[in-house]
C-alpha positions as CSV (number, residue, x, y, z in Angstrom):
1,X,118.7,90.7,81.7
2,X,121.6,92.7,81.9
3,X,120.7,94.2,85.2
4,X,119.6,90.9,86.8
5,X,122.8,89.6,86.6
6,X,124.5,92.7,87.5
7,X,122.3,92.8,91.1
8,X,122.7,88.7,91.7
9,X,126.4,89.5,90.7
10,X,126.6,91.9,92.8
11,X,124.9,90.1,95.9
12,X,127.2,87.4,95.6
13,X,129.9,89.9,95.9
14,X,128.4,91.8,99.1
15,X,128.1,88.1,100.8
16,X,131.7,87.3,100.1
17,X,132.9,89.7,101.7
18,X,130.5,89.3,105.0
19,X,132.1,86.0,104.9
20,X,135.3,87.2,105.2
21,X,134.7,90.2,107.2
22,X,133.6,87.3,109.7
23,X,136.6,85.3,109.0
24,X,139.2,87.4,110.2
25,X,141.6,86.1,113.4
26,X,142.7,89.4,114.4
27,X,139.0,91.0,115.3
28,X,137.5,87.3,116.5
29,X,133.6,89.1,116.0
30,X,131.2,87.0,114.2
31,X,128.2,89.2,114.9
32,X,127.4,90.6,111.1
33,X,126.6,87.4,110.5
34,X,123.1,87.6,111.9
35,X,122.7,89.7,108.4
36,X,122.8,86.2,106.5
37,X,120.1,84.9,108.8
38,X,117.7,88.7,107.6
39,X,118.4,87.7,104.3
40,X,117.0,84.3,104.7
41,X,114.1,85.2,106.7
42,X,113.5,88.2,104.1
43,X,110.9,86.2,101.7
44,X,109.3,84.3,105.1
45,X,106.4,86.7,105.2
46,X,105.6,86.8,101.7
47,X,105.1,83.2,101.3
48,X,103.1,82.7,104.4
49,X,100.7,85.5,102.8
50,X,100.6,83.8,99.7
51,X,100.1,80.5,101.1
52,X,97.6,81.6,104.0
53,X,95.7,84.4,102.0
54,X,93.2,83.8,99.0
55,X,94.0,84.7,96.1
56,X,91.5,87.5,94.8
57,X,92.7,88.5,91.9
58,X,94.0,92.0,91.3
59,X,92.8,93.3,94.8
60,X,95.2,92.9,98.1
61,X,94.1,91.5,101.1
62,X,95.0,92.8,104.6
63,X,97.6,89.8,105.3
64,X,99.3,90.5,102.2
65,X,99.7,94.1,103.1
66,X,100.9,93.1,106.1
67,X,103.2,90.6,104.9
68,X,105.0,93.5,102.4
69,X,105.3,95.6,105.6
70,X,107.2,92.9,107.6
71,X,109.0,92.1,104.6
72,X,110.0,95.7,104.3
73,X,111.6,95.9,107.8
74,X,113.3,92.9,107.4
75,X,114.8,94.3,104.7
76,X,115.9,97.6,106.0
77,X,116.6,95.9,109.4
78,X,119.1,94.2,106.9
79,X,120.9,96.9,105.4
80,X,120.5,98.8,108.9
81,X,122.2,96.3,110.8
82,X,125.7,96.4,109.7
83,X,125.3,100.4,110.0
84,X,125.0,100.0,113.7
85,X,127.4,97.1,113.8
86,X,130.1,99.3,112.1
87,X,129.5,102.2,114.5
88,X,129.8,99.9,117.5
């Protein structure tokens, strides 16, 4: 329990301060918001699989693999993103 509070604790920290990264006068650059919309689109894939895909028990189907691969590059496409924004 302990560390699910420290991750959501800590995700609520990390979106904070986007939010105010993006709130700044002085730079005027609202770009690294478009990391908000990854993390929104993050669990898009895996719900369409669960919803489109039967459910077969223990054994995974293709579009389930699939959707844990798109879901995967979402979410390094999300930590990637302010990388490249930074070095920009």
């Amino acid at each position: 329990v302990a560390a699910l509070v420290a991750l959501s604790f800590s995700g609520a920290i990390g979106l904070t301060l986007l939010m105010l990264g993006c709130a700044l006068d002085s730079y005027g650059v609202y770009w690294p918001l478009l990391v908000l919309l990854l993390h929104l689109l993050c669990p898009a894939p895996h719900l369409l699989a669960r919803r489109l895909a039967p459910d077969s028990g223990g054994a995974s189907s293709a579009c389930r693999e699939l959707a844990h691969f798109c879901t995967s590059g979402i979410v390094v496409s999300a930590f990637g993103l302010p990388l490249v924004l930074a070095r920009v």
